[in-house]
MIBA-210111 format. One record per residue: x, y, z of N, C-alpha, C in turn. Coordinates in steps of 0.05 Angstrom, whole numbers. Each point is the difference from the previous one (the first is absolute). Layout:
BEGIN
    n_px    n_py    n_pz   ca_px   ca_py   ca_pz    c_px    c_py    c_pz
       X       Y       Z       X       Y       Z       X       Y       Z
...
This chain:
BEGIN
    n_px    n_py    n_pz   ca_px   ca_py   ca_pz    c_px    c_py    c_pz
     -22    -594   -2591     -28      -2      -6     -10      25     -13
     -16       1     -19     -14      26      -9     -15      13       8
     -11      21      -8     -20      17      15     -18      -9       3
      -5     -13     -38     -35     -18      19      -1     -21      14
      17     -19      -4      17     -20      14     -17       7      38
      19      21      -2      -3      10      33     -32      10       5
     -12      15     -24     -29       6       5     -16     -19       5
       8     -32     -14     -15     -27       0      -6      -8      38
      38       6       2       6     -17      30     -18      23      20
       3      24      -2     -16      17      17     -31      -8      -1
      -4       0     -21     -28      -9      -7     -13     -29      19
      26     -19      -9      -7     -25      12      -2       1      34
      13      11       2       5       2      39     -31      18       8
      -5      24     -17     -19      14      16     -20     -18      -3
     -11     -12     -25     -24     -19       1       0     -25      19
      22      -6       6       5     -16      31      -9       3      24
       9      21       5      -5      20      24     -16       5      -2
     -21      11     -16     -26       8      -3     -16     -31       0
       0     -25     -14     -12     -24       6      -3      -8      25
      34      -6      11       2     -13      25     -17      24      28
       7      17      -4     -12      17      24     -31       5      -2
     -13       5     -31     -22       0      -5     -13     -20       5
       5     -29       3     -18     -31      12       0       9      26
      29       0      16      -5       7      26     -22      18      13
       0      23      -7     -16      23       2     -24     -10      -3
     -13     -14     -29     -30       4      -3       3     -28      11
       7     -19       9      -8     -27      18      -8       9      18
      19      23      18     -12      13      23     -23       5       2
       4      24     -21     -41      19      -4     -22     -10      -5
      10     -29     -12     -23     -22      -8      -8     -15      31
      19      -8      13      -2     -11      22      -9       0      32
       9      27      -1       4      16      24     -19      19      -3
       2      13     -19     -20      40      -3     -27     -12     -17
       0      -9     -20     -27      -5      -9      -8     -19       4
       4     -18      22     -21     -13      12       1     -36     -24
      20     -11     -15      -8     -15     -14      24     -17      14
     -17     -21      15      16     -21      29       1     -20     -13
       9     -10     -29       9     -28      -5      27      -3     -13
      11       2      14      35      -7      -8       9     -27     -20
     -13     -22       5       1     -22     -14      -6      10     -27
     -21      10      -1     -21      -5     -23      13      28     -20
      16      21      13      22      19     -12      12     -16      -9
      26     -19      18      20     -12      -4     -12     -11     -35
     -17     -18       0     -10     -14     -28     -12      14     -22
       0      21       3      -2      24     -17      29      12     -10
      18       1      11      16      -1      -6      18     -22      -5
      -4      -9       6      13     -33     -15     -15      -8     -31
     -22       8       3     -21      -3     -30       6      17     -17
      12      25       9      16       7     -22      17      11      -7
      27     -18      12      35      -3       1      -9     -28     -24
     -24     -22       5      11     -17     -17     -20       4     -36
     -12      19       9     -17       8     -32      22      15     -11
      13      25      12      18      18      -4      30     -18      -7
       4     -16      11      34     -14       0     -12     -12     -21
     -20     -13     -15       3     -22     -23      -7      23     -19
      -6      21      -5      -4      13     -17      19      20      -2
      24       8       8      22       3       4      20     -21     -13
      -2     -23       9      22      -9     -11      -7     -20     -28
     -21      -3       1     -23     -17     -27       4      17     -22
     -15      22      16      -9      19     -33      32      14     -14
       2      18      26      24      18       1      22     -11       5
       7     -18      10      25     -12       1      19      14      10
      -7      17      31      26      19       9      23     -37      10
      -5     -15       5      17     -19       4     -10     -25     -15
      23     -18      -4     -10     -25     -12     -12     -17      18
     -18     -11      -9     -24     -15      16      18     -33       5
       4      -9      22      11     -13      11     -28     -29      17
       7     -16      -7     -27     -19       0       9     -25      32
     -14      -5      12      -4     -12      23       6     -27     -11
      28     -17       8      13     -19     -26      -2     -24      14
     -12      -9      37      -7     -19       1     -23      -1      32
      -4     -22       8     -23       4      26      11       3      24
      35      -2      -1      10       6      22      -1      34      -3
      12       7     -19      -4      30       1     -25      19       8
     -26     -14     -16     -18       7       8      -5       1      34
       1     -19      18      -4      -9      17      17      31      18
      26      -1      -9      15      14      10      -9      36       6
      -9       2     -27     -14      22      -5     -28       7      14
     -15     -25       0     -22       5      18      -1       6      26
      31      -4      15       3       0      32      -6      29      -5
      30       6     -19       6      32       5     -17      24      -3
     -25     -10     -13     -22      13      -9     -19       2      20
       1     -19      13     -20      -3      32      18      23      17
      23      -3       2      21      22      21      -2      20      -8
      -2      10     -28      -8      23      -9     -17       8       5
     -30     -10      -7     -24      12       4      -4       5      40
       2     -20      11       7       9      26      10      19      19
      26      12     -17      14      22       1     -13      30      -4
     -19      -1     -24      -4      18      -5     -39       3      10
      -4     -22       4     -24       0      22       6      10      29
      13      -7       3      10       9      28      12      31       7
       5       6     -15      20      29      -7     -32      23      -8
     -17     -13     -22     -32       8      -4      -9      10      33
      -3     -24       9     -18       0      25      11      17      20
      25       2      11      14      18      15      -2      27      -8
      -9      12     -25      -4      23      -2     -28       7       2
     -13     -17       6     -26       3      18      -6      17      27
      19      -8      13       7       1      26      34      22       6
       5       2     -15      33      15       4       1      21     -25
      14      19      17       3      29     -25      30     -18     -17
      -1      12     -13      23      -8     -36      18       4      21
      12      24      12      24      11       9       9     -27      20
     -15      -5      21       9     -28       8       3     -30      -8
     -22      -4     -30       2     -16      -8      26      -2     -15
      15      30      -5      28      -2     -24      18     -15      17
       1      15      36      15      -5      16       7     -35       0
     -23      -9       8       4     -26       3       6     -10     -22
      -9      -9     -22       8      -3     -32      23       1      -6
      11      22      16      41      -5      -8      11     -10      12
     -13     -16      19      18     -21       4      -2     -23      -9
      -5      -1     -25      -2     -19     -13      28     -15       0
      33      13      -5      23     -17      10       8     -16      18
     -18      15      22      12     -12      32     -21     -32      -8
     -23      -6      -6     -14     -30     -11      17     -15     -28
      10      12     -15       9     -10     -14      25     -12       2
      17      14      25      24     -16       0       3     -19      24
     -29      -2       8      -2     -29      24     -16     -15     -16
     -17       9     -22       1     -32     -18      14      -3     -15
      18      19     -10      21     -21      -8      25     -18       3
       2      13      31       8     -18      22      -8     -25      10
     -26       0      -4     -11     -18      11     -16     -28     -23
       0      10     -25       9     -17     -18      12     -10     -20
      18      23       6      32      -4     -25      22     -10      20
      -3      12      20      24      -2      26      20      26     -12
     -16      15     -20      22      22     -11       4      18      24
      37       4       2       2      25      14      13      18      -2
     -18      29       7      11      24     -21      31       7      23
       6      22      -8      29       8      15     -12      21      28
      15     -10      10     -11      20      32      -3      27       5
       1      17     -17      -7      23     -16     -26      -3      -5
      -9     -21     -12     -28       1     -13     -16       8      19
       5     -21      25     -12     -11      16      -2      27      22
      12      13       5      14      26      21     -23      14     -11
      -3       4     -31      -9      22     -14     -35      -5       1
     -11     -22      13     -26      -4       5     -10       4      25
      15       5      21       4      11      32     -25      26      -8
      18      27     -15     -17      17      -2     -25      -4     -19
      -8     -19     -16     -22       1     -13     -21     -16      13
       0     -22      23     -14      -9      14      -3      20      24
      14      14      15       1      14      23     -19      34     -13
      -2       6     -21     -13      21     -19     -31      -8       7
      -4     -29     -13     -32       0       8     -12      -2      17
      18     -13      23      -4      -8      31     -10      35      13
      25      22     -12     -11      20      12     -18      19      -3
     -13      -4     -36     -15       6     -18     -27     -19      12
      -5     -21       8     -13      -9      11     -17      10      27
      26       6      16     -12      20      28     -12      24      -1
       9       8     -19      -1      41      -5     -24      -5     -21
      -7     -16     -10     -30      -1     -18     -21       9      15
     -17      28     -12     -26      -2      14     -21     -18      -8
       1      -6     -20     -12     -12     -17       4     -36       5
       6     -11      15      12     -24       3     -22     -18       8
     -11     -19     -16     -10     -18       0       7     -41      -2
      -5      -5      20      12     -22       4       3     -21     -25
     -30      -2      -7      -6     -21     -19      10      11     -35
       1      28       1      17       6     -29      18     -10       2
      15       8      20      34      -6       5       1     -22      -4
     -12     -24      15       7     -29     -10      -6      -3     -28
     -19      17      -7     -17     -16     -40      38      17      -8
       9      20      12      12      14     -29      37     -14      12
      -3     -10      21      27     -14      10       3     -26     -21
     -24     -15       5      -2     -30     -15      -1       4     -34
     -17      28      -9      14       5     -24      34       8      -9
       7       9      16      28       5       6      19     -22     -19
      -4     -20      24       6     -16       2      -4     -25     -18
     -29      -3     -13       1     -15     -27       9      12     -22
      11      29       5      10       4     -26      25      -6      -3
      15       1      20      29      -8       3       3     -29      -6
     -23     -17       3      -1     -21       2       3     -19     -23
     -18      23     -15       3      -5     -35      20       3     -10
      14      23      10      27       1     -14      20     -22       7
      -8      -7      17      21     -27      11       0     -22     -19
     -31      -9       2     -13     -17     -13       6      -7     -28
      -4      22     -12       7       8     -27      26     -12      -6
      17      16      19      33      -6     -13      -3     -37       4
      -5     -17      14       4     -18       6     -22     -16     -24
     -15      -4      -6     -19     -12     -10       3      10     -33
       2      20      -6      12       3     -26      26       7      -9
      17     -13      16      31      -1     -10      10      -2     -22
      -5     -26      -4       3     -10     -24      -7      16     -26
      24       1     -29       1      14     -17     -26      -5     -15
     -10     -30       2     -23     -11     -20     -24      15      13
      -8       5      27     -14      11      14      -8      26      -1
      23      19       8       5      25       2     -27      15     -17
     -14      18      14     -14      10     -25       8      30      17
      -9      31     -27       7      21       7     -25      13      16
       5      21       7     -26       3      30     -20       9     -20
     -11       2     -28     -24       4      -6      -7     -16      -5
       6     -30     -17      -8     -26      -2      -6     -11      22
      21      -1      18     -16      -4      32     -21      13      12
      -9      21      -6     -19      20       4     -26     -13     -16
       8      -8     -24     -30      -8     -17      -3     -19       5
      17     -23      13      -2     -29       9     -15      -3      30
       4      26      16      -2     -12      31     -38      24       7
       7      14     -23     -30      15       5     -25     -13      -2
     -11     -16     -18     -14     -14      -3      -6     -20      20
      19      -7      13       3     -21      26      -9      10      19
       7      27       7     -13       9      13     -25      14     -12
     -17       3     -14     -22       1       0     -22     -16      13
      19     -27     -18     -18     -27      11       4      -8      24
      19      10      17      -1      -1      31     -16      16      12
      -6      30     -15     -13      22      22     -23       0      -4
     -15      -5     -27     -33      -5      -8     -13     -12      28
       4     -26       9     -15     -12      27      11      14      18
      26       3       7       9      20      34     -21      25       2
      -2       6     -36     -15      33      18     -32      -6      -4
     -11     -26      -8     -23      -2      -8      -5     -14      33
       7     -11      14       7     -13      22      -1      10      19
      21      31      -2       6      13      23      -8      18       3
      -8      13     -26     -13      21      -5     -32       8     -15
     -11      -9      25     -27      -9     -10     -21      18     -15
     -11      -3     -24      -9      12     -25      11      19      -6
      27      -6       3      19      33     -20      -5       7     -26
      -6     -19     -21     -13       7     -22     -30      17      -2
     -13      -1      16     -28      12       4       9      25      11
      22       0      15      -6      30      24      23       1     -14
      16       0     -23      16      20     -22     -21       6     -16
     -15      -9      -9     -17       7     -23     -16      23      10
     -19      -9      28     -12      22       8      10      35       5
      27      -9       4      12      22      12       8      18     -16
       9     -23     -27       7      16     -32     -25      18       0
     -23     -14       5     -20      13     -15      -9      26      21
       5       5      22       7      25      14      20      18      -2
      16     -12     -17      23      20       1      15     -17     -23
       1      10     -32       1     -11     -15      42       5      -3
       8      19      21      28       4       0       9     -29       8
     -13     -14      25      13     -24       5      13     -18     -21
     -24       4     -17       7     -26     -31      31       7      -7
       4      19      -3      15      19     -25      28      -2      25
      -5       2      28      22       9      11       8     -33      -1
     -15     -18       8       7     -29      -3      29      -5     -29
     -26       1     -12      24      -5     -32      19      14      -6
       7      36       6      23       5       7      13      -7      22
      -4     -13      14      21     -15      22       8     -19     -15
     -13     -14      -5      12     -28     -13      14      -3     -12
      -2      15     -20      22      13     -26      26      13      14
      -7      17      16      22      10      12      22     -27      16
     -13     -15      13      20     -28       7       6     -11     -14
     -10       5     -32      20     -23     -20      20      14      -2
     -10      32     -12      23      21       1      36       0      24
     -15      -6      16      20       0      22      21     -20      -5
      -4     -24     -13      10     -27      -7      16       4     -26
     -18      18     -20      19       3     -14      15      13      -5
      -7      31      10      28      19       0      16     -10      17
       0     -25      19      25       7      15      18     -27     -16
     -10     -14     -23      19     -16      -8      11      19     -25
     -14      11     -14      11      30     -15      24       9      10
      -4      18      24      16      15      13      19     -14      11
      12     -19       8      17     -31      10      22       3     -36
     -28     -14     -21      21       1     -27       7      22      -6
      -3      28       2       4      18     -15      20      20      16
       5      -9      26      12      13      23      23     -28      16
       1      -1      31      12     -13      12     -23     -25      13
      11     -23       9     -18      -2      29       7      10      19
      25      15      10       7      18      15     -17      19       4
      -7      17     -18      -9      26     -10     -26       0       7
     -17     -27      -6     -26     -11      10       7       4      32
      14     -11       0      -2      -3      35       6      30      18
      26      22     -23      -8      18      15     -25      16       2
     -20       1     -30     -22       8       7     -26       2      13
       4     -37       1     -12     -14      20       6      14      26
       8      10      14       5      10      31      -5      30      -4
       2      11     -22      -5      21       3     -33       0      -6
      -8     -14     -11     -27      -7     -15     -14       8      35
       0     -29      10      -7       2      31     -11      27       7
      26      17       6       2      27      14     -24      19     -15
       0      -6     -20      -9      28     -17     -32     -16       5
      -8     -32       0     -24      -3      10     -17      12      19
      24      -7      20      -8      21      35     -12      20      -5
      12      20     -18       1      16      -2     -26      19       1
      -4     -11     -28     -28       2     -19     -18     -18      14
      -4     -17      15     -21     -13      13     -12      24      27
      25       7      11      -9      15      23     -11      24     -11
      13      14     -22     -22      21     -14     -23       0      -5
       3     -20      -5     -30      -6     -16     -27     -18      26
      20     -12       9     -26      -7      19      -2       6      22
      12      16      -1      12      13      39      -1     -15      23
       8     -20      -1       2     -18      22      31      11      14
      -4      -7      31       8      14      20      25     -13       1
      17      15       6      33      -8      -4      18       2      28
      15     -13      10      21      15      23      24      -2      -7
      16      18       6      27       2       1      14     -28       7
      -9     -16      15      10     -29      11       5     -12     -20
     -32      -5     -17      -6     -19     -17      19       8     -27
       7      23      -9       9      13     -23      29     -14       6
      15      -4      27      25       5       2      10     -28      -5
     -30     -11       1      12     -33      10      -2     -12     -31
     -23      20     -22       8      -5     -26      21       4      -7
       8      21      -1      26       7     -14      18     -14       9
      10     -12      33      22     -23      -4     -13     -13     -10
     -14     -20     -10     -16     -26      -9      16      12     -27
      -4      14     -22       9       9     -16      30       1      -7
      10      19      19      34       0       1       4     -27      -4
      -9     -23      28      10     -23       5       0     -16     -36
     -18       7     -13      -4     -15     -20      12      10     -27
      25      27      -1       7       8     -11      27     -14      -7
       5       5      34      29     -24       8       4     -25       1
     -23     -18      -7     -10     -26      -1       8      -4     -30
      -9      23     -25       7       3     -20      20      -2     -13
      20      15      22      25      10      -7      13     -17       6
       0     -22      26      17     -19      11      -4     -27     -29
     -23      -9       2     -12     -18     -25      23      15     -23
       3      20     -11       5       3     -28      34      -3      -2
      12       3      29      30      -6      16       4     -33      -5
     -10     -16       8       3     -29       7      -8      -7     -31
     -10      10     -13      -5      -6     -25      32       5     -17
């Protein structure tokens, strides 16, 4: 590879790292520190514009070839996965309501130990007993990360467990429902296909659930005209997140994704507890870092059986 070659790929990874940890972070400060309590009505802000951003991306600019929804089973198919999606990341929203990032990373990595009991449970796939050994320490990580939390709130934990858990779900989903080569679409066409779906799912949930959020965003803009501005850089920042990481996937490994991914995690902790000083124990730290290890070796066993 060349110098600039390598300046591109450095380039691509920091703007990653900087996206993906930057949603995390200001979902928090939006959620938690400045006082703005509608998770839904975030979630669709950010879905509003993954799918303005994804068609203007691949319409205008054409970083990929635009790939077209080719019949109503597909659609149909796409619509589930778009409901599991938006769910996922509603749920994952709302738990950082209630839970500091550092525990929310904790639980979040176990996203393997859900993914390989659904796909047990509707592939009947089964990984090698290695796999399976190697999720001992990534479930037993949060269990102890769970105790040692000062911060431990019941009802996050279930919103950010059940997000957990539909995300793994999708991935399941996904492999099974778009198998097929006629089907198959790449994760930004899926991205501009399933965003919009969820728009039109979250408009009534947060108009519903979240009673006059449009009035008490407006008012609030108009007390603090940062809200507006920090809104629309979030949003942007979650398309960002979507796309550098299919960037960084083509331009690198999915390995390589995945080791960043775990390190990504850590360096969240990190910078969350700096920044928002929420109260930490040695318990809770220890029971991250196996959660982590465990999911290193989960990695490593997966990339063996492969």
């Amino acid at each position: 590879m060349s110098s600039s070659g390598k300046l591109f790929t450095i380039g691509l990874v920091s703007f990653w790292y900087l996206s993906n940890i930057g949603v995390i972070l200001l979902n928090k400060y939006l959620l938690s520190n400045h006082g703005f309590k509608y998770p839904i009505f975030l979630t669709m802000c950010h879905m509003t514009a993954c799918s303005l951003f994804s068609y203007v991306a691949i319409v205008w600019f054409k970083v990929v070839p635009l790939q077209n929804i080719r019949s109503r089973s597909q659609f149909v198919k796409i619509t589930m996965l778009s409901i599991i999606f938006c769910t996922s990341v509603v749920g994952g929203n709302i738990s950082l309501r209630y839970l500091p990032v550092s525990f929310n990373q904790a639980v979040g990595a176990t996203t393997p130990f859900f993914t390989a009991i659904f796909a047990y449970m509707m592939t009947f796939r089964r990984e090698g007993w290695l796999t399976y050994v190697t999720l001992i320490p990534v479930v037993t990580g949060c269990i102890i990360a769970s105790g040692g939390e000062p911060s431990f709130h019941l009802f996050g934990f279930i919103m950010c467990v059940g997000a957990t858990a539909a995300r793994a779900l999708k991935t399941v989903i996904q492999g099974i429902l778009l198998s097929s080569e006629g089907e198959r679409l790449n994760s930004m066409n899926l991205l501009m296909c399933m965003a919009p779906i969820a728009v039109i799912c979250l408009i009534p949930a947060a108009l519903i659930m979240e009673k006059d959020v449009i009035g008490i965003t407006i008012a609030l803009a108009r007390n603090d005209i940062r809200l507006l501005w920090y809104l629309l850089f979030n949003s942007a920042l979650a398309y960002f997140v979507n796309l550098t990481n299919f960037l960084v996937t083509k331009h690198t490994s999915a390995l390589t994704l995945q080791v960043l991914g775990n390190a990504k995690g850590a360096v969240a902790v990190v910078v969350s507890i700096l920044l928002f000083k929420n109260p930490v124990s040695v318990t809770g730290m220890l029971g991250y870092c196996l959660t982590v290890f465990g999911v290193i070796l989960y990695s490593e066993a997966k990339k063996r059986n492969k």
